[in-house]
C-alpha positions as CSV (number, residue, x, y, z in Angstrom):
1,X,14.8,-22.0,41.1
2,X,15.4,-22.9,37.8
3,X,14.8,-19.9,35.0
4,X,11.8,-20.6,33.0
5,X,13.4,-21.3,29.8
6,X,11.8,-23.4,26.2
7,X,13.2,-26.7,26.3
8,X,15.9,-27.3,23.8
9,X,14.0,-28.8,20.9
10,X,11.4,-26.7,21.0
11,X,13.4,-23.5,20.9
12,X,15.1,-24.9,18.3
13,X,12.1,-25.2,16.4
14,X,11.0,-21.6,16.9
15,X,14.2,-20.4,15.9
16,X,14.0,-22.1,13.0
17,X,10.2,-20.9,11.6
18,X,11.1,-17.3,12.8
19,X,14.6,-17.6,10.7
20,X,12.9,-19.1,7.8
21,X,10.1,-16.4,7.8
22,X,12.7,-13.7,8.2
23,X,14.5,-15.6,5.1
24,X,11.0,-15.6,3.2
25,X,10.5,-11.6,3.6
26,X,14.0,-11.1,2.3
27,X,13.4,-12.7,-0.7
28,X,10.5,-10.8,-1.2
29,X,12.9,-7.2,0.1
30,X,15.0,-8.7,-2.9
31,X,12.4,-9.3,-5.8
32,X,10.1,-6.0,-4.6
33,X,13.6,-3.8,-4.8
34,X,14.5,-5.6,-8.1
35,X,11.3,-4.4,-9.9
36,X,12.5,-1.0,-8.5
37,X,15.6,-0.6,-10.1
38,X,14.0,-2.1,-13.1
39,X,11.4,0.8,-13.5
40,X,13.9,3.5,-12.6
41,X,16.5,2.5,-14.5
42,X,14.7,1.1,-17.8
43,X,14.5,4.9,-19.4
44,X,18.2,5.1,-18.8
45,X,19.0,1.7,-20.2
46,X,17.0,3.3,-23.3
47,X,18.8,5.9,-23.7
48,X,21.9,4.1,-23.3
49,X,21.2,2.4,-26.5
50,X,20.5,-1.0,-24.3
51,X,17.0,-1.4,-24.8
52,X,14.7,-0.4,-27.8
53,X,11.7,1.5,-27.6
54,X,8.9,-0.4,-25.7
55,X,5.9,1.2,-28.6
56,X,8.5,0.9,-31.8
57,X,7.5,-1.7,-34.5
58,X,10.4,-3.3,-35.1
59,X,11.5,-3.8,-39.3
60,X,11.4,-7.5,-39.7
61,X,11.4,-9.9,-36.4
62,X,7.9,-10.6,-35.8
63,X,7.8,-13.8,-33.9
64,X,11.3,-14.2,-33.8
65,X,12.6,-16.5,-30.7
66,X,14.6,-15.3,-27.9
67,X,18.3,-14.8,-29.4
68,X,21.6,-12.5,-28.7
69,X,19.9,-9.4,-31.1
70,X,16.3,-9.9,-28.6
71,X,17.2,-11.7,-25.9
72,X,13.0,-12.5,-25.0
73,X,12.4,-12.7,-28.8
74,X,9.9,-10.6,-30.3
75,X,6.0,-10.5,-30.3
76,X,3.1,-10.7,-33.5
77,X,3.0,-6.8,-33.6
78,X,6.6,-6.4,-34.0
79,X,7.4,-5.1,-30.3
80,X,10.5,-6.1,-28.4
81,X,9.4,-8.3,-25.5
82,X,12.7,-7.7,-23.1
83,X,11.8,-4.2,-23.6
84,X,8.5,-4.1,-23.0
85,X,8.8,-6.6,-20.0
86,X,10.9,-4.1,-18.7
87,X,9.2,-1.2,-18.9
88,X,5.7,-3.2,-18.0
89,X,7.9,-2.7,-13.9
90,X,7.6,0.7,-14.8
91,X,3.7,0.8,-15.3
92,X,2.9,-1.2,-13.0
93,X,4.7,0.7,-9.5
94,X,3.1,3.9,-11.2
95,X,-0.4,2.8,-11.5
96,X,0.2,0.6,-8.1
97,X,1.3,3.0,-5.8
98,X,-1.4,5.6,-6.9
99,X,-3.8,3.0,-6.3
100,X,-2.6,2.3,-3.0
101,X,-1.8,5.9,-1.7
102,X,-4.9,7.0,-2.8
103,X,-7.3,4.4,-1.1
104,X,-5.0,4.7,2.3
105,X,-5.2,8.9,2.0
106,X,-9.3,8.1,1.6
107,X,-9.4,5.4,3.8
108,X,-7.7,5.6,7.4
109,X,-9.0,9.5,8.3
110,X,-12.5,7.8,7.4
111,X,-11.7,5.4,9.5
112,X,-10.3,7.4,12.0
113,X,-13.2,9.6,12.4
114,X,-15.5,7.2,12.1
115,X,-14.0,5.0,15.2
116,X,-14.0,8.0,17.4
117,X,-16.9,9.7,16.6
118,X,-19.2,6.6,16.4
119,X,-23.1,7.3,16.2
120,X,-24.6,8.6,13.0
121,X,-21.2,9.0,11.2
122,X,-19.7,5.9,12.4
123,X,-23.3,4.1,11.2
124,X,-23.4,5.8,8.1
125,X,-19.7,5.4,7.1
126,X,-19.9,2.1,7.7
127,X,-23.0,1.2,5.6
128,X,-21.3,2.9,2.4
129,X,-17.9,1.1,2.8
130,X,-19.4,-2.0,4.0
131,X,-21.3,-1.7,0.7
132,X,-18.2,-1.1,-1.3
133,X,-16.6,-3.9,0.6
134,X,-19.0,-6.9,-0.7
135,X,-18.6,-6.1,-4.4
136,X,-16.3,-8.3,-6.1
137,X,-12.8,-6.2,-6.7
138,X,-11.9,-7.3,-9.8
139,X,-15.5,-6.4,-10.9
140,X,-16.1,-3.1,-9.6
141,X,-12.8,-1.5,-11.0
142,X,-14.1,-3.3,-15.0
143,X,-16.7,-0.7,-14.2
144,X,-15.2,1.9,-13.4
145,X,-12.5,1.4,-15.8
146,X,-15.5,1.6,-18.4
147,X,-16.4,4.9,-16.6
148,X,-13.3,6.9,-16.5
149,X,-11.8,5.7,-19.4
150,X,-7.7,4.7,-19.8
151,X,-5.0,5.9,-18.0
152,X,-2.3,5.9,-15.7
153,X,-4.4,7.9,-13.1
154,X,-7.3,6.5,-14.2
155,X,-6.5,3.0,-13.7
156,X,-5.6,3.8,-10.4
157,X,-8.5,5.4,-9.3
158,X,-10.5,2.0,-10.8
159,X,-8.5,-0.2,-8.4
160,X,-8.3,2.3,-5.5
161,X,-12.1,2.1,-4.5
162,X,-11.9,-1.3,-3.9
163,X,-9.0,-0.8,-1.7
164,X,-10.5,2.1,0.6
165,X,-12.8,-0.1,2.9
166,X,-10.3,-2.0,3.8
167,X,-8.7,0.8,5.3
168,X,-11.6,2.1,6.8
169,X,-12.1,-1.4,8.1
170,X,-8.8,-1.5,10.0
171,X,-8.3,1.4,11.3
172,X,-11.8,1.8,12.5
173,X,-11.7,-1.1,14.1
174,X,-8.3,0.0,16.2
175,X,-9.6,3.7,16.6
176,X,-13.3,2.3,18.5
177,X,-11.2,0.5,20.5
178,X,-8.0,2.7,21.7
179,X,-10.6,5.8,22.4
180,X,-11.5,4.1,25.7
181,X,-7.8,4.2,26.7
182,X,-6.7,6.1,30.0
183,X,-4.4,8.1,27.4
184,X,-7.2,9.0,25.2
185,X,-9.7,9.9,28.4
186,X,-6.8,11.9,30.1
187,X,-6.3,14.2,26.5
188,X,-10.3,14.8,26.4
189,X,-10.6,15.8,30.2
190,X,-7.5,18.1,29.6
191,X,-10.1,20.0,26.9
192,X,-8.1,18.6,24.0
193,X,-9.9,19.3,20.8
194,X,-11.0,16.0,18.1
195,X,-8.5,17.3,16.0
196,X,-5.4,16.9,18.5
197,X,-7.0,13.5,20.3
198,X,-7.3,12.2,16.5
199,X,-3.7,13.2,15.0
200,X,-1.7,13.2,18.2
201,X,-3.0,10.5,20.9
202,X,-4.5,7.8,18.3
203,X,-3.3,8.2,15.0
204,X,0.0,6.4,15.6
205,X,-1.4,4.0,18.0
206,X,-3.9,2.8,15.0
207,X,-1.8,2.5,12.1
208,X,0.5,-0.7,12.8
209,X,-1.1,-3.0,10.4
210,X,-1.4,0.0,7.5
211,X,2.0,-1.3,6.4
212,X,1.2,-4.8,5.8
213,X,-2.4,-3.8,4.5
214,X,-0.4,-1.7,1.8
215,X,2.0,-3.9,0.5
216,X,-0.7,-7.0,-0.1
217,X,-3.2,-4.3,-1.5
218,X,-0.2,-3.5,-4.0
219,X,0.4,-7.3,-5.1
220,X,-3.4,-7.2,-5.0
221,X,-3.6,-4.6,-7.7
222,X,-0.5,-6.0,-9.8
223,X,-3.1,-9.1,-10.6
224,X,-5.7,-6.5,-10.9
225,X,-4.1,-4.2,-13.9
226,X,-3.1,-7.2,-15.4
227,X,-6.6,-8.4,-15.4
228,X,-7.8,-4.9,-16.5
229,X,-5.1,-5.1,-19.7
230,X,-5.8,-8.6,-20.4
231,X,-9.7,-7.1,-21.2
232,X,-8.7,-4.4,-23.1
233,X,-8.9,-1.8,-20.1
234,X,-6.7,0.7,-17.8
235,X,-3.9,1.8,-19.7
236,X,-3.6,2.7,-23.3
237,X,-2.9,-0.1,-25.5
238,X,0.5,1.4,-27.0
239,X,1.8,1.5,-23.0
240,X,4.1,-1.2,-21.9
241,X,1.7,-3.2,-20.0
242,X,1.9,-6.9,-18.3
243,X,-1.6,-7.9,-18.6
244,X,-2.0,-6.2,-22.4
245,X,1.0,-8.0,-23.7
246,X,-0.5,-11.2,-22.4
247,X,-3.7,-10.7,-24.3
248,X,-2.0,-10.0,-27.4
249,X,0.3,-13.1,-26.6
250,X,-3.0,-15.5,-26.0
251,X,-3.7,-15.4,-29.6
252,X,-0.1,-16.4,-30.5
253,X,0.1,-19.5,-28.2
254,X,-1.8,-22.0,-30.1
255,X,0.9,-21.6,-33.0
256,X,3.9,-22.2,-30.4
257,X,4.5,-18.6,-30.0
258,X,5.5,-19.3,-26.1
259,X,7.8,-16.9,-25.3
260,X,5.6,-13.9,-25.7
261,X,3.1,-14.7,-23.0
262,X,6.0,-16.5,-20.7
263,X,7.9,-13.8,-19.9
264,X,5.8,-11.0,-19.0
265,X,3.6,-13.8,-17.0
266,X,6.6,-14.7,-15.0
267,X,7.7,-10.3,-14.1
268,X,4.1,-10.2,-13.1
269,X,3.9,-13.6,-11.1
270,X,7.7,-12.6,-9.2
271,X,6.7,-9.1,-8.6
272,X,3.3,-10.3,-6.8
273,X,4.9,-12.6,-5.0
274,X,7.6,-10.6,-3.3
275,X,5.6,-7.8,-2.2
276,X,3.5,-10.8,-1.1
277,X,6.5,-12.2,0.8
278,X,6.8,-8.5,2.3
279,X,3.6,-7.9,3.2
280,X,3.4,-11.2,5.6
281,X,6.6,-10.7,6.4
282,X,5.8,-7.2,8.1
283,X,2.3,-8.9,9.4
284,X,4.6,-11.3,11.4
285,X,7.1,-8.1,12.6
286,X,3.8,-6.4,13.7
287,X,1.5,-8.9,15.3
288,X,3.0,-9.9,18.3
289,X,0.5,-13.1,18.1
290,X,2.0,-14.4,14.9
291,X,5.4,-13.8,16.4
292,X,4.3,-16.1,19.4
293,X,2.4,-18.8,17.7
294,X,5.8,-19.2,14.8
């Protein structure tokens, strides 16, 4: 009997959408590790003598186009926009990651005890983050950016709470259904304590899509500073910010003035966009449906 094989074309075809999605995530491995080495190196670049100082008022270039001397030109307050473009890579991963790390260290032992305990907890839990959940991101961290004022820390704890249910949600979700497992039965009967069943028998059976839920939270919150500098909020306004530097670059635009606003835009737009191309990328890795359906 013949093996049960694709015919030829479409094989052909699946080959081709997996390749091209594997192709896609690279691209984003490519721009995500770019904006890396841009925010560790940038300081040494400084101090090299290769960039100027992000916050230094430069003597006479305001609104000078991009040339050899300023290679992005130079902005209405006299800042270096190459420099500060730069160094906006460096902001951003510090208040991103925070963000993220925070709301996953909140969010998936919430979730995890909330899966497996279920009742009261599980009800209550779910009420607050469910709560959390329907509020408009962008929204809720203005408001708390109002509350806790500016910062590095600060801005991340803004964006983090909007980040946390999702968490919650996922792993929750996983956790009520692997505690019915024969696994998960066979621990309890053996007297294994919550503790143990939690970190040892479901912990690493509930955290596949954690990954992918971190690295589109962290383009997520990229737009989300931005948004939070473009108002005035999150980081202080002397700090090398995306979102600041376009606020300040809005005003110049109607005079012609387009290079101040283009090219932090674009180190925002590419940065987004390959953690983006990640994020999916890993959703396809780790859901064996997607895998079957490309």
């Amino acid at each position: 009997m013949a093996p049960n094989r694709l015919p030829l074309p479409q094989f052909l075809r699946r080959a081709g959408k997996s390749s091209l999605s594997m192709q896609m995530m690279g691209v984003g491995i490519v721009l995500t590790l770019l904006f890396v080495f841009i925010a560790l190196l940038a300081p040494a670049f400084q101090s090299w003598g290769w960039l100027q100082n992000p916050t230094e008022f430069l003597s006479n270039p305001i609104h000078q186009p991009p040339s050899p001397g300023h290679w992005f030109g130079t902005s209405r307050q006299g800042y270096d926009v190459f420099s500060r473009t730069l160094f906006g890579s460096q902001a951003a991963w510090q208040v991103v990651i925070l963000a993220t790390a925070l709301s996953l260290i909140i969010g998936v032992p919430l979730g995890l005890v909330s899966g497996y305990l279920g009742g009261k907890v599980d009800r209550v839990l779910l009420f607050f983050m469910d709560t959390i959940y329907t509020l408009p991101g962008l929204l809720l961290s203005i408001t708390l950016a109002f509350v806790v004022g500016r910062g590095v820390l600060n801005a991340a704890i803004a964006l983090s709470i909007s980040y946390i249910p999702q968490y919650y949600r996922v792993v929750r979700n996983h956790t009520h259904s692997v505690r019915t497992e024969l696994f998960v039965e066979a621990a309890q009967a053996m007297g294994a304590s919550t503790w143990t069943v939690l970190t040892r028998y479901l912990f690493l059976n509930v955290i596949q899509s954690v990954p992918v839920l971190f690295t589109l939270n962290a383009a997520d919150a990229i737009l989300t500073l931005g948004g939070l500098g473009f108002l005035g909020l999150g980081l202080p306004e002397e700090t090398a910010e995306w979102g600041h530097d376009l606020r300040q670059a809005l005003e110049a635009l109607p005079t012609g003035i387009w290079w101040t606003a283009l090219f932090p835009g674009l180190a925002m737009t590419l940065m987004v966009v390959g953690l983006s191309l990640v994020g999916e990328g890993l959703n396809e890795f780790v859901n064996p449906k997607l895998r079957q359906q490309s």
